[in-house]
KOLLONU-538018 format. One record per residue (C-alpha): chain; residue in three letters; residue number from 1; x, y, z. Coordinates in nm, 2 decimals, padded with zeros to 4 digits. Layout:
<pts>
PT	mol	type	seq	px	py	pz
PT	A	ALA	NUM	X	Y	Z $
...
</pts>
This chain:
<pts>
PT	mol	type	seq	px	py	pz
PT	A	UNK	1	-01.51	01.88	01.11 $
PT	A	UNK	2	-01.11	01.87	01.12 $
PT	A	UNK	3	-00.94	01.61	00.89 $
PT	A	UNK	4	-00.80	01.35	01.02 $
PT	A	UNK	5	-00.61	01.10	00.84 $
PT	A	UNK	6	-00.71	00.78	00.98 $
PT	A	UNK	7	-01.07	00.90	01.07 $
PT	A	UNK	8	-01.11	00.97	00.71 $
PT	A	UNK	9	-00.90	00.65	00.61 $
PT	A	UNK	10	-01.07	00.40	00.83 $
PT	A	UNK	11	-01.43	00.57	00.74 $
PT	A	UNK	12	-01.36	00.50	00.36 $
PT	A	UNK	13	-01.24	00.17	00.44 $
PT	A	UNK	14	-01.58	00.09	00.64 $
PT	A	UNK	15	-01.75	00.20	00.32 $
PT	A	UNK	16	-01.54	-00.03	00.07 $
PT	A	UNK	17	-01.63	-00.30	00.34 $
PT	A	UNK	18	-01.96	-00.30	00.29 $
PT	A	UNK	19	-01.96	-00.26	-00.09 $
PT	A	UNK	20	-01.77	-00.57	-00.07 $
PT	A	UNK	21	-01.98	-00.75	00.17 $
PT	A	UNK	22	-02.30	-00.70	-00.03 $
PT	A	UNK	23	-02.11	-00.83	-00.34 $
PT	A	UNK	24	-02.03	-01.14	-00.13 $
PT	A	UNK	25	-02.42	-01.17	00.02 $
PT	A	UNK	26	-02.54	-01.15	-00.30 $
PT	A	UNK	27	-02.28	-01.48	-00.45 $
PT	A	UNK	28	-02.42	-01.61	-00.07 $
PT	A	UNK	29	-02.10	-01.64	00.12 $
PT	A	UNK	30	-02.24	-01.55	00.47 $
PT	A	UNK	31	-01.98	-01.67	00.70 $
PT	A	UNK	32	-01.63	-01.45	00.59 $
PT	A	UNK	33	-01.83	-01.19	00.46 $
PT	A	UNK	34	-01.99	-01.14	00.82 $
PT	A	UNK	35	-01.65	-01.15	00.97 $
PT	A	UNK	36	-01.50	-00.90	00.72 $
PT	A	UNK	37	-01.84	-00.68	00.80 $
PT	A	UNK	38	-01.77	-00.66	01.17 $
PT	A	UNK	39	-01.36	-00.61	01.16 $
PT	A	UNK	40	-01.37	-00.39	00.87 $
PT	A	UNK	41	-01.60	-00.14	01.01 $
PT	A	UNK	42	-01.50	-00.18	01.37 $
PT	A	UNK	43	-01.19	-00.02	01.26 $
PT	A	UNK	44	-01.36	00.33	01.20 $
PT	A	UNK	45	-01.58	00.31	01.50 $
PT	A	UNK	46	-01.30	00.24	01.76 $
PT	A	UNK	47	-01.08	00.53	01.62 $
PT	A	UNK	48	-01.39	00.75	01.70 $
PT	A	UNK	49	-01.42	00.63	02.03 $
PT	A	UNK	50	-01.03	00.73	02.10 $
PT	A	UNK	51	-01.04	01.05	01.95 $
PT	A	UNK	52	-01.34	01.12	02.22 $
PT	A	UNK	53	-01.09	00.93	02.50 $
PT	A	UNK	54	-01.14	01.02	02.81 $
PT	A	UNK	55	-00.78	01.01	02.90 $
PT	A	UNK	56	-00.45	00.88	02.71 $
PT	A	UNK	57	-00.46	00.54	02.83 $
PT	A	UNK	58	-00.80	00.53	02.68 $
PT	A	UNK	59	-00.74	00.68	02.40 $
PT	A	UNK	60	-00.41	00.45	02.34 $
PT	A	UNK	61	-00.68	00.12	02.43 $
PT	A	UNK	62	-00.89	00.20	02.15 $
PT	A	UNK	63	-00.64	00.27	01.92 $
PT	A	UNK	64	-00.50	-00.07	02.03 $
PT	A	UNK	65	-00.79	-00.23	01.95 $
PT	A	UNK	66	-00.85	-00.08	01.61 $
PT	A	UNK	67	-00.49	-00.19	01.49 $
PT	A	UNK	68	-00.62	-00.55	01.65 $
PT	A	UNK	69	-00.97	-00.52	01.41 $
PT	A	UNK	70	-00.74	-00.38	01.11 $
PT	A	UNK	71	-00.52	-00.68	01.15 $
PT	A	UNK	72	-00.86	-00.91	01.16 $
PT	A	UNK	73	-01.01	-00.73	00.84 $
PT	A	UNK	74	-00.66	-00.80	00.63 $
PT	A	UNK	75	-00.66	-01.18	00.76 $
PT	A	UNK	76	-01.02	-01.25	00.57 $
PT	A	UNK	77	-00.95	-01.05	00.22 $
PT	A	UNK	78	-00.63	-01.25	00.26 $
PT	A	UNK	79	-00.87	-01.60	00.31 $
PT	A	UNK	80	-01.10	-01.46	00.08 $
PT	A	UNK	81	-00.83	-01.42	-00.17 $
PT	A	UNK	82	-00.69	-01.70	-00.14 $
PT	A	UNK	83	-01.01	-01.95	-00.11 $
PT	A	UNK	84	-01.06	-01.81	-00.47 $
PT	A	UNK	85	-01.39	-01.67	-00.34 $
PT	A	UNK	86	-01.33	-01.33	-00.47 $
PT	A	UNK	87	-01.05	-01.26	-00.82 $
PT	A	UNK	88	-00.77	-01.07	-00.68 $
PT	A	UNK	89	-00.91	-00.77	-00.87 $
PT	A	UNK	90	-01.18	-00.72	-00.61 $
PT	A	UNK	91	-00.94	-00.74	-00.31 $
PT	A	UNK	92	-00.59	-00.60	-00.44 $
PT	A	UNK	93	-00.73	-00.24	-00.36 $
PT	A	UNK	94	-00.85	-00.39	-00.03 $
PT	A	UNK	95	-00.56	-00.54	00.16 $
PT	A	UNK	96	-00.31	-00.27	00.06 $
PT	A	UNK	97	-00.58	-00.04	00.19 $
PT	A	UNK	98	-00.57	-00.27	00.52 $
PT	A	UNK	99	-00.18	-00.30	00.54 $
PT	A	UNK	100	-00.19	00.12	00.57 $
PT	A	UNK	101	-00.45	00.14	00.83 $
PT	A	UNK	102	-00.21	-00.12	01.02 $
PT	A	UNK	103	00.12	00.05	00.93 $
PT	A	UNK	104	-00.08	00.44	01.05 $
PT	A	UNK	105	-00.26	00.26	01.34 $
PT	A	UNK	106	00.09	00.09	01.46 $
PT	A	UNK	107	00.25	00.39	01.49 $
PT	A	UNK	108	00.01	00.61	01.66 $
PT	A	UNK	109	00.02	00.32	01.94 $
PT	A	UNK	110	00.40	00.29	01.92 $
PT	A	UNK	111	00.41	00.67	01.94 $
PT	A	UNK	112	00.14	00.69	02.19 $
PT	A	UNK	113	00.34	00.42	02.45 $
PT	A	UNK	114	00.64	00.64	02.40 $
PT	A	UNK	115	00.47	00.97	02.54 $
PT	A	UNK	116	00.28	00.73	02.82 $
PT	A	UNK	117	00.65	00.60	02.91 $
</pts>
């Protein structure tokens, strides 16, 4: 398979996700954890569905929406950070992790507008 930088970003970003959701399931916090699940792997998924768009605009929507999912992910390690759920050890790694996916996923839709422009 060809690399691909935020395939390969987002995937291993899914993966921490769940390492980090299993830690919180086992110290039973259901609710964030769930919410971190779904953002932080929808991420990965919705970059896979754009690199198989069907057409730019489609491939510029799901792109769209992973930024969104990105931006959803960083918003609960920030809350899980900050309810002192989790020490900042577990979620330092995390959240600069999510602020790249944002910053790569950003400009491939700025970029992406541009061209449709």
């Amino acid at each position: 398979m060809k690399e691909n930088l935020i395939r390969d970003k987002s995937y291993r970003f899914a993966l921490s996700i769940i390492d980090l959701y299993k830690i919180l399931v086992a110290q039973k916090e259901y609710v964030m954890s769930k919410q971190l699940l779904k953002s932080g792997t929808s991420i990965g998924a919705n970059v896979e569905e754009a690199l198989a768009g069907q057409s730019r605009a489609d491939f510029l929507s799901k792109m769209s929406i992973a930024s969104k999912e990105a931006r959803e992910a960083r918003y609960w390690l920030h809350l899980l950070r900050d309810s002192n759920t989790l020490d900042t050890e577990h979620l330092i790694h995390l959240i600069q992790e999510s602020e790249c996916l944002i910053n790569i996923l950003t400009s491939i839709v700025k970029t992406t507008s541009i061209k449709k422009a």
